[in-house]
C-alpha positions in Angstrom: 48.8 21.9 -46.7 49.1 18.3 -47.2 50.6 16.1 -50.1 47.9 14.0 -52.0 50.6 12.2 -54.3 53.9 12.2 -54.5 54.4 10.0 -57.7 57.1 9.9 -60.0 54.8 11.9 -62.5 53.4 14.3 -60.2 53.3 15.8 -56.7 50.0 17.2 -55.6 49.4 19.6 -52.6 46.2 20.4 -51.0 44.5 22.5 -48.4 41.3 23.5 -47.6 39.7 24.8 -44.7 38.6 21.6 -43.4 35.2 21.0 -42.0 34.0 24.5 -40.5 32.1 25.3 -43.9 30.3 21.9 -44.1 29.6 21.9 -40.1 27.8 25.7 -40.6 26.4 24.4 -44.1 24.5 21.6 -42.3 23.3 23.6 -39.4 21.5 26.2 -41.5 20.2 23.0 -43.4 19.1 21.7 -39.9 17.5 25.3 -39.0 15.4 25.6 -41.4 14.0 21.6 -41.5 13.1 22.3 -37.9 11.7 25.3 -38.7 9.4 23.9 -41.6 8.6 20.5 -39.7 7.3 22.4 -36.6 5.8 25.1 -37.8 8.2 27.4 -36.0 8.0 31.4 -36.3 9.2 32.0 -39.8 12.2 34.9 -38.8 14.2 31.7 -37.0 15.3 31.1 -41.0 17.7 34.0 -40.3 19.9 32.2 -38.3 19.7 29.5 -41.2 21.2 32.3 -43.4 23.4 33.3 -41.3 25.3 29.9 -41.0 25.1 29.8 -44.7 26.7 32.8 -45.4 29.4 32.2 -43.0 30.0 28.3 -44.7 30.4 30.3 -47.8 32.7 33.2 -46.6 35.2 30.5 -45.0 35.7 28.0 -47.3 39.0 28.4 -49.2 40.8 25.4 -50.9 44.2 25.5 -53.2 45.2 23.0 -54.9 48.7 22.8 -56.2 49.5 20.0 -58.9 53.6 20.1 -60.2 53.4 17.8 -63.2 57.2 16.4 -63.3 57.3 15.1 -67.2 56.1 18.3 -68.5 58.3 20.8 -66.0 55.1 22.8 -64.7 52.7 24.0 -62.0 49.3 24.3 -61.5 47.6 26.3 -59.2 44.1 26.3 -58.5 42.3 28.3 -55.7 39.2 29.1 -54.6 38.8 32.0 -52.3 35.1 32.7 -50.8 33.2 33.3 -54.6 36.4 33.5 -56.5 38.0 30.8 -58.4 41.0 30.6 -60.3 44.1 29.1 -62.2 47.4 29.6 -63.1 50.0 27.6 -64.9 54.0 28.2 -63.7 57.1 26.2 -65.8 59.6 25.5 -63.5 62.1 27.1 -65.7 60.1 30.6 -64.4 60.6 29.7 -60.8 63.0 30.8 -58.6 63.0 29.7 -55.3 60.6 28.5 -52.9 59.8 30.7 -50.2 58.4 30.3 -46.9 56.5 33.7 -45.9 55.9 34.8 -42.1 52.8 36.4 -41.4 53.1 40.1 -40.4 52.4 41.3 -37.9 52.2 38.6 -35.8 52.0 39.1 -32.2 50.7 35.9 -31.0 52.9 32.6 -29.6 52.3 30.7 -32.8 54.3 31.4 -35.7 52.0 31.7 -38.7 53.2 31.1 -42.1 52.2 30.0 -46.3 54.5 28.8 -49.1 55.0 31.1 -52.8 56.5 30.1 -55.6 59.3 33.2 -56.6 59.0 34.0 -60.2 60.4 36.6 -62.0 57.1 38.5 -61.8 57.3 38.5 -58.3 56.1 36.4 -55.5 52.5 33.4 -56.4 51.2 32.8 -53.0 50.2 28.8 -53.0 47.4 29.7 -50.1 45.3 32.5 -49.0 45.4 31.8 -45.2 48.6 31.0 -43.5 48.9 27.7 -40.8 50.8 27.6 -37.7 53.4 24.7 -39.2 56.3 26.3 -39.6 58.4 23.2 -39.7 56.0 21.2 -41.8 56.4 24.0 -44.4 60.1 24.1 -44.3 59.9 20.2 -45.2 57.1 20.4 -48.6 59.2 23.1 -49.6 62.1 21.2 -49.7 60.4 18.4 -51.0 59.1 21.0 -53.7 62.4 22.1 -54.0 63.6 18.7 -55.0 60.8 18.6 -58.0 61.1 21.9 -58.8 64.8 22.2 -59.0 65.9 18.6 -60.4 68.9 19.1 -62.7 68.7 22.7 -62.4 71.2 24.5 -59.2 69.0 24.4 -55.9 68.1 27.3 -53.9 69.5 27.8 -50.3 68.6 25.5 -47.5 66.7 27.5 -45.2 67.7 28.2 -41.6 64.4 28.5 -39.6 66.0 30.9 -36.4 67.8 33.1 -39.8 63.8 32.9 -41.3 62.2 34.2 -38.2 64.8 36.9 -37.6 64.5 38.1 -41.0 60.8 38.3 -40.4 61.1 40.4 -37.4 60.0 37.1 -34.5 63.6 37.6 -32.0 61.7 36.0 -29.3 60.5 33.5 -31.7 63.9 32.8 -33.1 65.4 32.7 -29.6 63.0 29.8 -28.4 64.4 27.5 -31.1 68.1 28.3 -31.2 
């Protein structure tokens, strides 16, 4: 997740998936040109549909939008065919979190920002990224949006976070 604007309006977050879907989109395109300019046998265009279904089954994008005059959130997402939308007030949220994926066996930690409400936990991402410091950092700087005249959450501890999440060995390395 990266910040797009951090005005005194707005702050707006973005990730996507980068450029995986649009690499496989323009290799099916480039299949099936090759196939129709040569002449080529016909059942090659299923690899051309394969790439395409695969551009479309990995592209994700959210797009996170606090609007600082009006005291709200908006999340957008788009997850493989499913879109959607959901306005938070910052009066409904509680904390920032910062989630650990489980279970995670590898050497990377892997983890996603969600908003706390009092329905429970919003997820801001589908996929979780292996920036565990960067995310400790937006949320703060979410924190500061979010929270402004209001009492602030708990700094988080990152060795605390990863104990908590079950990663010792994890926690170990960067006490």
């Amino acid at each position: 997740m990266r910040v797009i604007e951090n005005s005194p309006s707005r702050l707006r977050l973005r990730e996507t998936t980068g450029y995986l879907p649009v690499f496989l989109g323009g290799v099916a395109v480039l299949i099936v040109i090759f196939v129709v300019a040569r002449h080529e046998n016909p059942k090659q265009l299923i690899n051309a549909v394969l790439f395409a279904a695969s551009a479309v089954f990995l592209r994700r994008e959210s797009r996170i939008t606090f609007d600082k005059s009006a005291r709200r959130c908006g999340i957008w997402r788009q997850d493989m065919w499913r879109r959607s939308y959901r306005t938070i007030l910052f009066d409904d949220i509680q904390d920032v979190q910062v989630e650990i994926q489980r279970p995670d066996t590898g050497a990377l930690t892997h983890s996603r920002l969600s908003l706390l409400t009092s329905t429970g936990p919003v997820p801001l991402t589908a996929g979780f990224s292996a920036t565990l410091d960067w995310q400790i950092s937006l949320r703060e700087t979410m924190i500061d949006v979010i929270f402004l005249g209001r009492s602030r959450p708990a700094q988080l501890d990152p060795v605390q976070l990863l104990l908590n999440a079950g990663r010792p060995l994890a926690a170990a390395r960067r006490a």
